[in-house]
N, C-alpha and C positions, 0 to 999 in steps of 0.2 A: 083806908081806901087802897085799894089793890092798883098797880104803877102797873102803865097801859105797856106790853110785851114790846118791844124794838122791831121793829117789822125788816133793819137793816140785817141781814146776815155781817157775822162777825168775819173780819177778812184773815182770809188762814194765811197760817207761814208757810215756807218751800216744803220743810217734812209731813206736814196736811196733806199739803197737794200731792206728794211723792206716795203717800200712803194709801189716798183715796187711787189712784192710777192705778198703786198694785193690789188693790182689792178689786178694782174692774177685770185687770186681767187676769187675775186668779181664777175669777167667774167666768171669764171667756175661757181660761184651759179647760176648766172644770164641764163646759158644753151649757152653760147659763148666762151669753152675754146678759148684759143690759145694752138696751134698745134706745134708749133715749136718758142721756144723764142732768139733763136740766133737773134742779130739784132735790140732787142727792149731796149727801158730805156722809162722814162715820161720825158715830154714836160714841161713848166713852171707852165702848169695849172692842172698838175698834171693827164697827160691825156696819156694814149701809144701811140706810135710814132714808125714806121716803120723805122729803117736806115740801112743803109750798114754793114753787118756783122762788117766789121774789125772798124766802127765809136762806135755799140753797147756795152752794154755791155754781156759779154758771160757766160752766167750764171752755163752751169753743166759740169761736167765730167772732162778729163785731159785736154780737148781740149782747158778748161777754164784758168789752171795753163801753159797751153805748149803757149799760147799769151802773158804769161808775161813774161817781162827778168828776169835773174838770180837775183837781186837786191828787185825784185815787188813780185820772190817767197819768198822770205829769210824772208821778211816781216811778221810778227805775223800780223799786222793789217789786211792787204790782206788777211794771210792765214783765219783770221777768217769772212772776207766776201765772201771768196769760200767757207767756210765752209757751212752758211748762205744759201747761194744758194743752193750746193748741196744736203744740210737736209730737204729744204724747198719744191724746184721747181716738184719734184715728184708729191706734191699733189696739184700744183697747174696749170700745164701744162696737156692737153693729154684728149680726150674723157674721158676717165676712170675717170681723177679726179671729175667731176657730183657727181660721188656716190661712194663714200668709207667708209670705217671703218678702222679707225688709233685707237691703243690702246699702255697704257701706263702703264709702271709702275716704280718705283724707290725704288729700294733694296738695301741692305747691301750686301759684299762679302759671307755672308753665306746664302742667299737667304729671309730674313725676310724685310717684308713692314712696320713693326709695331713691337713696343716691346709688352709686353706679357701684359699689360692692352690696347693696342693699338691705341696709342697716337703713329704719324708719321709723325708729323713735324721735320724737317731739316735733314731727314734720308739722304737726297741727300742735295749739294750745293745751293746755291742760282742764275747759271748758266741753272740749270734744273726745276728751277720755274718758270725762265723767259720763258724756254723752251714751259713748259706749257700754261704760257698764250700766246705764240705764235700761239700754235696749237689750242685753243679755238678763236684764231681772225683770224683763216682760216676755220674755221666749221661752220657749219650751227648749231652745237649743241652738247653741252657736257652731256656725261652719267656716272651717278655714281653710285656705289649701295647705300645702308641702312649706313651699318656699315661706309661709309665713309664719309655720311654729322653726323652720329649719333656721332663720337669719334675726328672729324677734326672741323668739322662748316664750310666749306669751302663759298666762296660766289661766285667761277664758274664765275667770270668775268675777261676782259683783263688790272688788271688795272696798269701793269707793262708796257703793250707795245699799242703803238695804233692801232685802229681797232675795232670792234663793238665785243659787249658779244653776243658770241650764247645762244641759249634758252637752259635753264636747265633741266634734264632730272634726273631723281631718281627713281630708281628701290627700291620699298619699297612693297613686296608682301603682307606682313602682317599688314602694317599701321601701323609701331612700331616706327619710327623715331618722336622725340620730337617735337611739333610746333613751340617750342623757337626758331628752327636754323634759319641764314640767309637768304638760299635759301626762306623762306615761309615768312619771315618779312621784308626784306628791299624793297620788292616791284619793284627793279631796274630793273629785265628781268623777263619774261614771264618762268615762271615753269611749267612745264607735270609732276605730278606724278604717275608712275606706280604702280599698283598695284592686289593682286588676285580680280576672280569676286564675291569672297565670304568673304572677309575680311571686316569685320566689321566696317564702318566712322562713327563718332560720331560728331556735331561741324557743324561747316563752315570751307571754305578754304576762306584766301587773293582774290583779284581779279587779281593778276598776277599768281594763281594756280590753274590747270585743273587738277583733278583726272581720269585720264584713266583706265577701266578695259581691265585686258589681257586675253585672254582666258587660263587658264590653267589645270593642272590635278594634285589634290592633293598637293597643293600650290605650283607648280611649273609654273612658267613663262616661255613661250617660245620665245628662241631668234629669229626666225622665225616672229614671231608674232609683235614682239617689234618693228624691222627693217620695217617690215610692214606698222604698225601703223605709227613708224615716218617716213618715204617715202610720206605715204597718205600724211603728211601735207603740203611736200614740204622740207624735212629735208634731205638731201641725204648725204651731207658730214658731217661724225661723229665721234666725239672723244670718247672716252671709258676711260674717266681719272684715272680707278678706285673703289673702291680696290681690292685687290688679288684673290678674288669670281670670282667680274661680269668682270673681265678681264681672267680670268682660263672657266668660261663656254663660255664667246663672242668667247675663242682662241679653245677650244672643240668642239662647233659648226664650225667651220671652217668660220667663220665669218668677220676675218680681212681679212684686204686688204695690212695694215703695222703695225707694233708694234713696240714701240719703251721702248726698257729697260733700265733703266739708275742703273748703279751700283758702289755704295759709297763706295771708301775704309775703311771701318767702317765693326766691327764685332759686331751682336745686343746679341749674344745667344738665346734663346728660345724664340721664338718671336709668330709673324705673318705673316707667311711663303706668298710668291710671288703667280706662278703661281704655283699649285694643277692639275696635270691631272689623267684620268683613266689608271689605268696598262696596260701598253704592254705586248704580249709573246716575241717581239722578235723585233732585232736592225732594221728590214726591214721597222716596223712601225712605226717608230718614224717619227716626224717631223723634217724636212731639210730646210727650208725654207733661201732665198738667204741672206747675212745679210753684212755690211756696220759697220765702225766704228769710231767714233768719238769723239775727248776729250771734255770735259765738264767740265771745270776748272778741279778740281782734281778728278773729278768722268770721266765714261768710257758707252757716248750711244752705244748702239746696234740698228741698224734698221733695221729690218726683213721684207721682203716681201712676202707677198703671193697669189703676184698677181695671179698667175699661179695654185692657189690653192682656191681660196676663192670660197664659194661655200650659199652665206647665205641663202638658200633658202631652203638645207637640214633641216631634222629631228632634232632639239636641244631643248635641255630647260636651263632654267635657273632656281636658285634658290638661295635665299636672304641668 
């Protein structure tokens, strides 16, 4: 007598869930979101797989926590692969996800990125770095400005979680950034360097780095332009990793699509402040944008949407 099939989906671990993500998004660069992921998990060969709602697993919203019993919510483990889904599946589900801009930043409780020489490592947990190189193994490309390959070194790869390194992207208008850093020596992914069309190159670059000129007006970069440029190549999903500049003009231009702030219970004092915008007259103006919350070991994300707002095509500039 044949034993009646378990109609419970098997509950996957963190690397499941990590997996299934970056098979969504690879189909979203690739110009084949999936539209609705109720229902899906991967196959042995690591392939998606069509099955009956209540066999899959259920990736967002309450819908995802009201399928588990009382025992499966109680669970940290779970909760933190709902979590997983929820932070993730936004940008990787849905027409829209093709072409975004996700931006990031991670602050102190008093709003500084950086202490007052600006050096800003470990301002945030080691929960929100992982964070990071999550979002760079669902992008097509990470963007940073000057000041934060010039005082970090950072090397803009995923080498925390699996998944390909998107191409690096450095806003340097003036050609000021040192050639010793990573980005331009270890030769690992493919670098675009931004910069004005009157700024002075002295030298060679590497052959993993393209010098881009952008049009601008009086060393100003325009975020119009930038988005542009990297669309032309095929770039459409985009991370803004940083720092407090080219994340305050990308959010001025009305450029994101999501933001994500992560904020350390840490006070820096006088530092190097977050996000910088132009003055309001008045409370009507501000931005409202939908937002989401999520614990992050002992730090606290914020995820902002501005779906309903983003506009990248207006009038903006940028500047280093």
């Amino acid at each position: 007598m044949k034993q009646a099939p378990n109609k419970a989906a098997a509950v996957p671990d963190e690397g499941e869930i990590w997996a299934l993500l970056l098979e969504l998004g690879r189909l979203a660069k690739q110009g084949n979101p999936v539209s609705n992921p109720r229902g899906l998990r991967l196959d042995r060969l690591g392939r998606l797989e069509m099955v009956p709602a209540d066999l899959g697993w259920l990736p967002v919203g309450s819908e995802s926590e009201q399928a588990l019993d009382a025992p499966a919510r109680r669970s940290n483990g779970m909760h933190e692969l709902i979590r997983l889904l929820e932070l993730y599946v936004p940008l990787c589900v849905g027409a829209r996800c093709q072409r975004f801009v996700v931006g990031h930043l991670g602050q102190s409780l008093d709003g500084q990125i950086a202490v007052s020489s600006g050096a800003s490592r470990n301002v945030t947990g080691p929960e929100n770095i992982r964070h990071m190189h999550r979002l760079r193994a669902l992008c097509d490309a990470v963007v940073v400005g000057a000041s934060t390959v010039t005082f970090d070194d950072p090397q803009l790869t995923t080498r925390l979680v699996s998944g390909q390194s998107p191409v690096r992207v450095v806003i340097d208008p003036s050609l000021r950034v040192p050639r010793d850093r990573r980005v331009f020596t270890d030769g690992r992914v493919k670098t675009l360097l931004l910069a004005d069309t009157a700024a002075r190159f002295g030298g060679s670059l590497p052959a993993h780095v393209e010098l881009l000129r952008i049009p601008s007006s009086e060393g100003v970069l325009s975020v119009p332009a930038i988005l542009s440029e990297l669309r032309r190549r095929g770039l459409g999903r985009l991370f803004v990793e940083g720092g407090g500049v080219t994340v305050s003009h990308f959010l001025a231009a009305r450029a994101f699509t999501r933001l994500h702030i992560t904020v350390s219970p840490v006070f820096l004092g006088e530092g190097r402040p977050g996000i910088k915008l132009p003055a309001i007259a008045c409370m009507d103006e501000a931005l409202r944008p939908a937002v989401r919350r999520f614990d992050s070991g002992q730090d606290v994300l914020f995820d902002f949407s501005f779906e309903s707002e983003a506009q990248p095509e207006s009038p903006a500039s940028f500047e280093a």
